[in-house]
N, C-alpha and C positions, 0 to 999 in steps of 0.2 A: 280294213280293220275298223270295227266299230267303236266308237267314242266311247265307249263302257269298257272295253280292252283295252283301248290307250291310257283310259284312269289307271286298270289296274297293273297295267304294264311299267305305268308312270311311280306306281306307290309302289309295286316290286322292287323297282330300282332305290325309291326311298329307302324302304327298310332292309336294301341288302346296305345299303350304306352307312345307316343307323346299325346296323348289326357288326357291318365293318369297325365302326368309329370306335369300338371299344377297344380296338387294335393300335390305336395310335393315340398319343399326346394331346396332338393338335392336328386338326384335318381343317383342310380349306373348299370351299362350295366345288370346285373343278380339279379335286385333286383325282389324280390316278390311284386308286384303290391297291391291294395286296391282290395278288394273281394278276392283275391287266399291266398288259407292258408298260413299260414308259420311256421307250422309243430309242433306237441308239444313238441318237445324238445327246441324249442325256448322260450317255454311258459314257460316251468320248475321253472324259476326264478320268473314267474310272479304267479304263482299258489303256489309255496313257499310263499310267501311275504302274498299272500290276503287268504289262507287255513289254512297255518301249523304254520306260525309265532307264532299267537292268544294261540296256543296250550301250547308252553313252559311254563312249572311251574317247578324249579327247585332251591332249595338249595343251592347258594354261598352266602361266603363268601370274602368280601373285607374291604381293608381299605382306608379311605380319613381323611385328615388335621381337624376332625373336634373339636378339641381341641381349637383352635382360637375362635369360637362363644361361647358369655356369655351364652347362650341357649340350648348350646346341650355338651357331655360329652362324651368319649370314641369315640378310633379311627375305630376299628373296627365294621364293621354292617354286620347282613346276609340279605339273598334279596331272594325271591319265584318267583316273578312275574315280574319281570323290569328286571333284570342285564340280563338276559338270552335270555331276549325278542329284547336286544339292541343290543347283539353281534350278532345273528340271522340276525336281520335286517340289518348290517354293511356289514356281510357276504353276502347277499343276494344282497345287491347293489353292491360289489363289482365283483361278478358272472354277471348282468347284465351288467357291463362294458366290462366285459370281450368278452361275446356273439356279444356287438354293435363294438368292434376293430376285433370281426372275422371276422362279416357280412363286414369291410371294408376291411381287406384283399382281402377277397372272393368275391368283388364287388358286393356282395348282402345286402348292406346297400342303405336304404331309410330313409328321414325322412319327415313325411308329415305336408303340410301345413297349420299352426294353427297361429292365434294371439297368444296364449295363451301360447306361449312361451316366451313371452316378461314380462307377471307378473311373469312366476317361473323365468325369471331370474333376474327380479331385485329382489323378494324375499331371492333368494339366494344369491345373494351380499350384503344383508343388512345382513343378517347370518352371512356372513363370515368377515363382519366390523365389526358386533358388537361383534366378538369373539376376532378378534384382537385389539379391545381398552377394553377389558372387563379386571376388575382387580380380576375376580377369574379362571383367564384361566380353569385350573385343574376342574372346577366345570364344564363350558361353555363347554368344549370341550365332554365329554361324560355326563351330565348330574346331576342332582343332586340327592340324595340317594330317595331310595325306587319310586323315579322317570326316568332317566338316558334316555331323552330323549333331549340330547344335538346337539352341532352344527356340529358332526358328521351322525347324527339321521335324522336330518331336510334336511341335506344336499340329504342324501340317499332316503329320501322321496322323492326328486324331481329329481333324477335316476333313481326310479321306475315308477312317473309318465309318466315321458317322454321313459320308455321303454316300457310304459303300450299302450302309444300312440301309438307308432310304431309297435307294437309288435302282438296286433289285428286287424287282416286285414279283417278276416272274419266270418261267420257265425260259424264254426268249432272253431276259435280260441277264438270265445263269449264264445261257450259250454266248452272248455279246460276253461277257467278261472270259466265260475260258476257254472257249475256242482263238481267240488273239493267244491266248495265254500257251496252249497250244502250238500254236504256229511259232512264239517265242522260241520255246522251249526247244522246237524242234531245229529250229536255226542256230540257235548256242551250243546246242548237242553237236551236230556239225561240227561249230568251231572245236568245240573242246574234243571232238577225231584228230583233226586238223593239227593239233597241240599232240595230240597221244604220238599220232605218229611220226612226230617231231618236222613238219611243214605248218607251224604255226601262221597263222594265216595273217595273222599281224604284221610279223618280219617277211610277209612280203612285200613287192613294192605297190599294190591297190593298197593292202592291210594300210601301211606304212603312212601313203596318203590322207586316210581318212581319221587317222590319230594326230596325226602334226599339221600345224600350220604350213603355209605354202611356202614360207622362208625358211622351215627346214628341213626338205627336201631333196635340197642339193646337201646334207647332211645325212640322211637316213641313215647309211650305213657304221655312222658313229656312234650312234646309240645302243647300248647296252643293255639288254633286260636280262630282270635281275632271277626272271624264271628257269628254272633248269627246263633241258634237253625233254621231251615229252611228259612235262608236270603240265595237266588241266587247269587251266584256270579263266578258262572261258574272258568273261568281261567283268569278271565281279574281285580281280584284284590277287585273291588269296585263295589258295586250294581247299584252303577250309571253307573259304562259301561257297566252293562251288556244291559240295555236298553237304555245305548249309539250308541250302535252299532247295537242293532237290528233295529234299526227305521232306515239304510240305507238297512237293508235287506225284511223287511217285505213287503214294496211297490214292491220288483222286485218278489220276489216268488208269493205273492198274485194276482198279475199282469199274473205270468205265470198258477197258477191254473185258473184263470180265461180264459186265453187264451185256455187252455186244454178243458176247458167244452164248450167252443162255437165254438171250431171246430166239437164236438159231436163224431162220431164213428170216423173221421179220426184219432183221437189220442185216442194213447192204454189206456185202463182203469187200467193199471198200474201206468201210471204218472199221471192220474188227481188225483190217490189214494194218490203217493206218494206228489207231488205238495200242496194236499189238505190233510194232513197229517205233512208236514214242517210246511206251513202256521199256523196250529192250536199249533204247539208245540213251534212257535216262539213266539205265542200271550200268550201264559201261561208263557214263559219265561221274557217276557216283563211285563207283568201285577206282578208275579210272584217277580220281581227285585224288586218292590214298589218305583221304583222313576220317580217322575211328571213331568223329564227334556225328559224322552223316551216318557212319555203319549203329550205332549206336540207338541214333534215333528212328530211323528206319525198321529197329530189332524192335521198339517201342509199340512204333505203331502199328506192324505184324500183328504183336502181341495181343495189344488192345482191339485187334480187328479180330482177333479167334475169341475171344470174350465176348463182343458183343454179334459175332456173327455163328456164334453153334450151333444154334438150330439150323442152319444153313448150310455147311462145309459138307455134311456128309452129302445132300443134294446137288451142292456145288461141287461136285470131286473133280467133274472130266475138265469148268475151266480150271479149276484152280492147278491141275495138275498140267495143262495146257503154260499156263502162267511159270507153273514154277520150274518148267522146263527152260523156257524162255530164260529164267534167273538162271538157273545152272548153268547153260550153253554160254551166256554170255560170262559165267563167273568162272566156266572151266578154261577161255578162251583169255582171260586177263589174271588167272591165279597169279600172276610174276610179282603182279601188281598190288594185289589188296591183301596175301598173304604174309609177307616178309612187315609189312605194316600194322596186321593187325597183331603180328605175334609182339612185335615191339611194344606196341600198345599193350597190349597182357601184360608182356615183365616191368614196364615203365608202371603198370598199376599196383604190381602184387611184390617188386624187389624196392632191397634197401638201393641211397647212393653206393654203398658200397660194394652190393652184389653187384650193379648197374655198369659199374666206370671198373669191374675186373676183367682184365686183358685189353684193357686200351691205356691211352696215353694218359689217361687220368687218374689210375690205377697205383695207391700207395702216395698221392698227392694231398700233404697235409691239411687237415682244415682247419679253416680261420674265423674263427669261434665269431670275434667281431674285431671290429678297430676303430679308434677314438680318437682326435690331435685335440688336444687341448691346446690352443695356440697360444693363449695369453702365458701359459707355465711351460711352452714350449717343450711339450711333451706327446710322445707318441704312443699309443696304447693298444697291444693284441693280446687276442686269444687265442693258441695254435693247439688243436687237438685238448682243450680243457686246461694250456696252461699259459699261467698270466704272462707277459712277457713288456716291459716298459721300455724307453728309449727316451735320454735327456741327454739329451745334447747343451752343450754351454754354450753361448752364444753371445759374441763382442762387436759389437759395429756390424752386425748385420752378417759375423765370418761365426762359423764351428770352430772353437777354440779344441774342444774335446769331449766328448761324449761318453756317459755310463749305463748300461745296461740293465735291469735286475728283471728279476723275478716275480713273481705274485706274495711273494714273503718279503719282496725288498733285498734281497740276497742278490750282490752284485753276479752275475752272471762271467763266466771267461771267456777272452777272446780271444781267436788265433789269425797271426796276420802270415802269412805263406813268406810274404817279406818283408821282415821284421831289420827295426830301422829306419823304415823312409816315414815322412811324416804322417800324421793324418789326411792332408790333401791330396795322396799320391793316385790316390782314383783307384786303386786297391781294395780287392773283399776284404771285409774282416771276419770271420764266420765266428759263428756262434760256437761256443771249446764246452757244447753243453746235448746229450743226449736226447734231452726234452727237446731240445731245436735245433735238429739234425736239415740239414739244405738253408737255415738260415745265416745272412748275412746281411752286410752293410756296407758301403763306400759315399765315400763325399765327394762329387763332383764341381765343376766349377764351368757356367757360358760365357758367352764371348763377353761379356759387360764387365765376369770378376763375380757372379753373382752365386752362390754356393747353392746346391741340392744337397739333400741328404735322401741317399737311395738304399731303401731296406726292400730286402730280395727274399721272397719263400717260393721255396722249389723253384728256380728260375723265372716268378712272375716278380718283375720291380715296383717298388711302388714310390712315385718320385714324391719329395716334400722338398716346398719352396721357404729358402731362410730368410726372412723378412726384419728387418726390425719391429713389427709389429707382433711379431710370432710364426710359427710353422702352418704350412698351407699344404694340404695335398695338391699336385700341380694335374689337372686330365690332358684328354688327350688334345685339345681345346688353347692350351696351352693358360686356362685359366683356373685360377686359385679357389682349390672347393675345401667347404669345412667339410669334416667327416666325427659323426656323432655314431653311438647305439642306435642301431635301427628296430624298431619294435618289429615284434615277428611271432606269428599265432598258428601253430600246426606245422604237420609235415618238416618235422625236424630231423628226420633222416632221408626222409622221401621229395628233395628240391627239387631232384631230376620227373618227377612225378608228371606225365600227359607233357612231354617237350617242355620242364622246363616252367607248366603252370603249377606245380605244386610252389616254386621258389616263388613264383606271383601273390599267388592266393595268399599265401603267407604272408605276405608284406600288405595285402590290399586289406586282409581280415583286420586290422588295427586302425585302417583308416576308414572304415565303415559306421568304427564306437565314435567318428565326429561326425557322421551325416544319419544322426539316426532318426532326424524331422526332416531337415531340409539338405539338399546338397552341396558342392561347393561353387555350380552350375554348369551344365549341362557339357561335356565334351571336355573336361577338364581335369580329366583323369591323369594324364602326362605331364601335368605341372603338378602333380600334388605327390606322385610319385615318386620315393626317396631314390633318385638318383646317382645320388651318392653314396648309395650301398653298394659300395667296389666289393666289398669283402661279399657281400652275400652272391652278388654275379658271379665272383669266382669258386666259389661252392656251387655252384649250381652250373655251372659250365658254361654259364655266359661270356660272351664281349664284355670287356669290362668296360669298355665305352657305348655298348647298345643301350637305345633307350627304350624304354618299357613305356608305350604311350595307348594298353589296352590290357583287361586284366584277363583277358580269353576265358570270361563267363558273363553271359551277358546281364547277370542279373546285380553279378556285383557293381558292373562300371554302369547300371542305373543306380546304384545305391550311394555311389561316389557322387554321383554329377548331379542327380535330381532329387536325392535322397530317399530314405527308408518308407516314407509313407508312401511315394510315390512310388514306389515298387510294392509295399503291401495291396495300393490299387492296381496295378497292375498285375498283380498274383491274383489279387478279387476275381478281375475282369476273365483271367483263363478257367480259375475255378467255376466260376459260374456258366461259361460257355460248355465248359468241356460238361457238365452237371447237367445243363438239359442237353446238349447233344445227346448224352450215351440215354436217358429217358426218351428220349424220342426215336433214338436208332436200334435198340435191342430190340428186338422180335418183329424187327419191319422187315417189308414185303421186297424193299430196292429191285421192284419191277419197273423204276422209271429214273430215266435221265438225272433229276432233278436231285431224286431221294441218293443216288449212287452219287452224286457229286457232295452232296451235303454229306453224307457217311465220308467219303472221301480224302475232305477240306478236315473236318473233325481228327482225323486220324493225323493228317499231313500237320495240322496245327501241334496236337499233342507230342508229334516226331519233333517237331521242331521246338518245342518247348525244353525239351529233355534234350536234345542236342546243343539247347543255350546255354547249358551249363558248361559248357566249355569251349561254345564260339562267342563271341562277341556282335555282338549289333550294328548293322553299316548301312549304308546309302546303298548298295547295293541290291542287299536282301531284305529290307527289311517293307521297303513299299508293297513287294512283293504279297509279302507276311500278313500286314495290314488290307490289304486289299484282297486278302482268301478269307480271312479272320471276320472282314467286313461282309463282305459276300456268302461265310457261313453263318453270320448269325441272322443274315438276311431270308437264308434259305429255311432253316430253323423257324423261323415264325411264318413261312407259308406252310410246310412240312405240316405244321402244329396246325393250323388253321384246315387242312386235308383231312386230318387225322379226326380233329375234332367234327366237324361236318359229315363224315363215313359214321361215325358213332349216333350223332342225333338221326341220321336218315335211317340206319340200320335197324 
């Protein structure tokens, strides 16, 4: 080659670089460009994060302060699925720091040009305020129990996104992130067969070994899981993630078996096997999970795919009808499963409580408007079905002298005592000699100390109050002294029972949202801020009256509790604006290639899962997952674009 060729061989390379640079922020003399790999070791971190995170099930033990909360009891807790999944992640962002202070050494750091660094970074400054005015640091900072996805957690998620950005440049480094992601997928799916057909692969004795410690093994078979008889739930904790997270995976595989079968002989009949093989194992795992938050988002991103794919569908007919056989077979083969589920779903959307709880044992069960103790005036306060109902008890050295009843007009109320004569202590009902409070009654107890209760009883639920000299206490189950105040409560006033149970959530969570409308109260901290002590509202809504509510089962509220409303306004940014050029960049494309059928794919699977957040909640499980397609799509998105636009100047 002549020295006059090498110049201009020399300055071609300049000005594709110069031509590059307008792609990125900051470019360094050695950096790896958009299109040219940048090697799988670079990826490591990123194929960690969105493969192997998911995986951890493991056995610790920790302790936290939880002695302070009327609610809960003992310091100590063990953890399967979160603690292990948290330090994983922590480690894993801190690896990818490491990799982006080499690539600047080494003048091989880029970082390319996106708005979309502007939501994650106000996102994460709302993170890091609301951690530092939060008053349960200790909680905020790594998380709260059997959850631990705190302001460490969130932080590293947007470490990984922005490594995820940078970090796929090319076709190669698509296939490094989801082919792992693949092979995941397909080893979970397994488990969760394993589960369906009730040989949970866990409660074996390998499974058994590699969740516990070596010391409690001679133990195993003590251990209780709290999963029913063939409920999926893979490694990710809860039934609902398991088809939380596949509705961002089943659009990108079904997307690439499809793309397999309409290239015809060019691609091997190994991958449309395998392709069309994932696809069918992820839809049984989904269907399989029985929750209508995955079927839901799934419906989504169908949807959104016949919209941005019509010029295409009629050409598409043989795979897609290929595909949808596949769905059938596999959905006529588990109907037991996903039918009797989603019908529930339906009537839990479209009935009252009242339609809901007729013909079961809830059925004609009064409701209990609210309840109040005013301890200081030592007085008890309900509302049964719209009517007021008071309880003053008289109280001498710490004993019930005698107690008066009334009304919401103050109209002393009647009482009937079945045995009339013995005294007030006798531990005897006194029932309510009143229409309006029909199954209600009262009795005064007394423990071994001498120490009086006063137990007022609707429809067979008791509701015990402890006599103090200080005033009246609702006693839990705890055996500790809770006040019990008006719970505020915004919606779904007949509809408690609404999605298992989340409409009585929401409603309580909507009220604590008008305090975090800047900042949150930090980050994972939702289960302390939650009224607790709304016995009366659990039992409208069919709760434990003891369960604690430590997640609002939508993920956008419990960012709006923890990290607050800005931080979730950026965070809605950040999907709007992805999901806004995806669908510009993907209507009327060619998805002749790999690359293009993965980015349509991720886009879809993103959006599925966006709409399915509204009523799953955010975890260590799925959520690195989420991040690291998220990352990876909007990676793919500015090579896409950079294709697209170079077809147009050359054309």
């Amino acid at each position: 080659m002549s020295k006059k060729q090498n110049k201009q061989k020399a300055q071609d390379k300049q000005n594709e670089i110069i031509d590059k640079a307008t792609d990125f922020f900051w470019i360094m003399r050695r950096a790896v460009i958009i299109d040219k790999n940048m090697g799988i070791i670079q990826t490591l971190p990123l194929i960690f994060f969105a493969a192997v995170i998911i995986f951890l099930v493991r056995m610790v033990r920790y302790t936290r302060p939880m002695e302070q909360f009327y609610w809960s009891t003992g310091n100590t807790q063990p953890d399967f699925f979160s603690y292990g999944k948290m330090a994983a992640i922590l480690i894993c962002a801190a690896v990818a720091i490491m990799f982006l202070i080499y690539r600047a050494f080494t003048k091989t750091l880029a970082i390319k040009r996106t708005i979309l660094y502007v939501p994650m970074l106000v996102y994460s400054a709302f993170v890091i305020l609301s951690y530092a005015f939060s008053e349960y640091k200790d909680f905020s900072l790594l998380g709260f129990n059997e959850r631990f996805e705190g302001t460490l957690v969130l932080l590293s998620y947007m470490v990984m996104l922005f490594y995820a950005i940078n970090t796929v440049n090319s076709e190669k480094n698509v296939k490094y992130t989801i082919y792992p992601i693949a092979a995941s997928s397909f080893l979970l799916s397994l488990i969760g067969i394993s589960q369906a057909i009730g040989h949970d692969f866990f409660r074996t004795r390998l499974g058994g070994m590699l969740i516990l410690p070596k010391t409690y093994w001679d133990k195993m078979d003590k251990f209780v899981f709290k999963f029913g008889n063939n409920e999926i739930y893979q490694t990710v904790y809860n039934i609902n993630y398991v088809s939380f997270y596949l509705t961002l995976l089943l659009p990108v595989f079904g997307l690439l078996f499809l793309n397999s079968i309409i290239k015809g002989k060019q691609e091997k009949l190994s991958r449309k096997i395998i392709w069309g093989a994932l696809t069918a194992l992820l839809v049984f795992n989904l269907i399989g999970s029985s929750s209508a938050g995955g079927y839901l988002g799934v419906g989504i991103a169908v949807f959104a795919a016949i919209i941005v794919l019509y010029k295409k569908i009629l050409s598409w007919w043989k795979p897609i009808a290929v595909l949808a056989g596949i769905i059938l077979i596999v959905g006529g083969i588990t109907f037991d499963r996903w039918l009797p589920k989603l019908t529930r779903s339906v009537k839990g959307a479209l009935l009252t409580d009242s339609q809901l709880t007729a013909g079961t044992a809830f059925e004609g069960r009064r409701h209990i408007d609210y309840m109040e103790v005013i301890s200081k005036e030592n007085t008890i306060k309900l509302g049964i079905d719209g009517n007021g109902l008071t309880f003053i008890p008289q109280i001498k050295n710490g004993r019930i002298t005698g107690l008066s009843v009334l009304d919401a007009r103050s109209n002393l109320v009647a009482l009937k005592n079945p045995n009339e004569g013995q005294n007030i202590h006798s531990q005897n009902n006194y029932y309510l000699d009143d229409n309006r409070f029909k199954n209600c009654a009262f009795r005064i107890i007394q423990n071994n100390n001498g120490n009086d209760y006063l137990v007022v009883t609707t429809d067979n639920q008791d509701w015990i109050y402890h006599v103090t000299s200080d005033g009246l206490y609702y006693v839990n189950v705890f055996g500790k002294r809770t006040e019990i105040k008006k719970i505020d409560a915004i919606g779904f006033k007949n509809n408690q029972r609404f999605g298992s149970g989340r409409g009585y959530i929401w409603s309580r969570t909507i009220p604590m949202m008008k305090d975090t409308i800047l900042m949150g109260r930090g980050a994972d901290t939702f289960c302390i801020y939650f009224p607790q002590n709304d016995y009366a509202g659990k039992y409208n809504a069919g709760f434990n009256l003891n369960s604690i509510i430590d997640k609002p089962h939508n993920m956008y509220m419990l960012m709006s509790v923890g990290t607050g409303g800005i931080s979730l306004a950026a965070f809605l940014v950040l999907l709007a604006v992805y999901f806004a050029q995806s669908f510009n960049i993907y209507r009327g494309g060619k998805f002749d290639s790999f690359i293009e059928s993965v980015g349509l794919g991720i886009f879809l699977g993103i959006l599925g899962f966006a709409v399915s957040g509204l009523v799953n909640d955010s975890t260590v499980s799925v959520m690195p997952l989420f991040y690291a397609m998220l990352g990876t799509g909007i990676a793919i998105n500015i090579q896409v674009k950079n294709q697209n636009a170079y077809l147009k100047t050359s054309s």
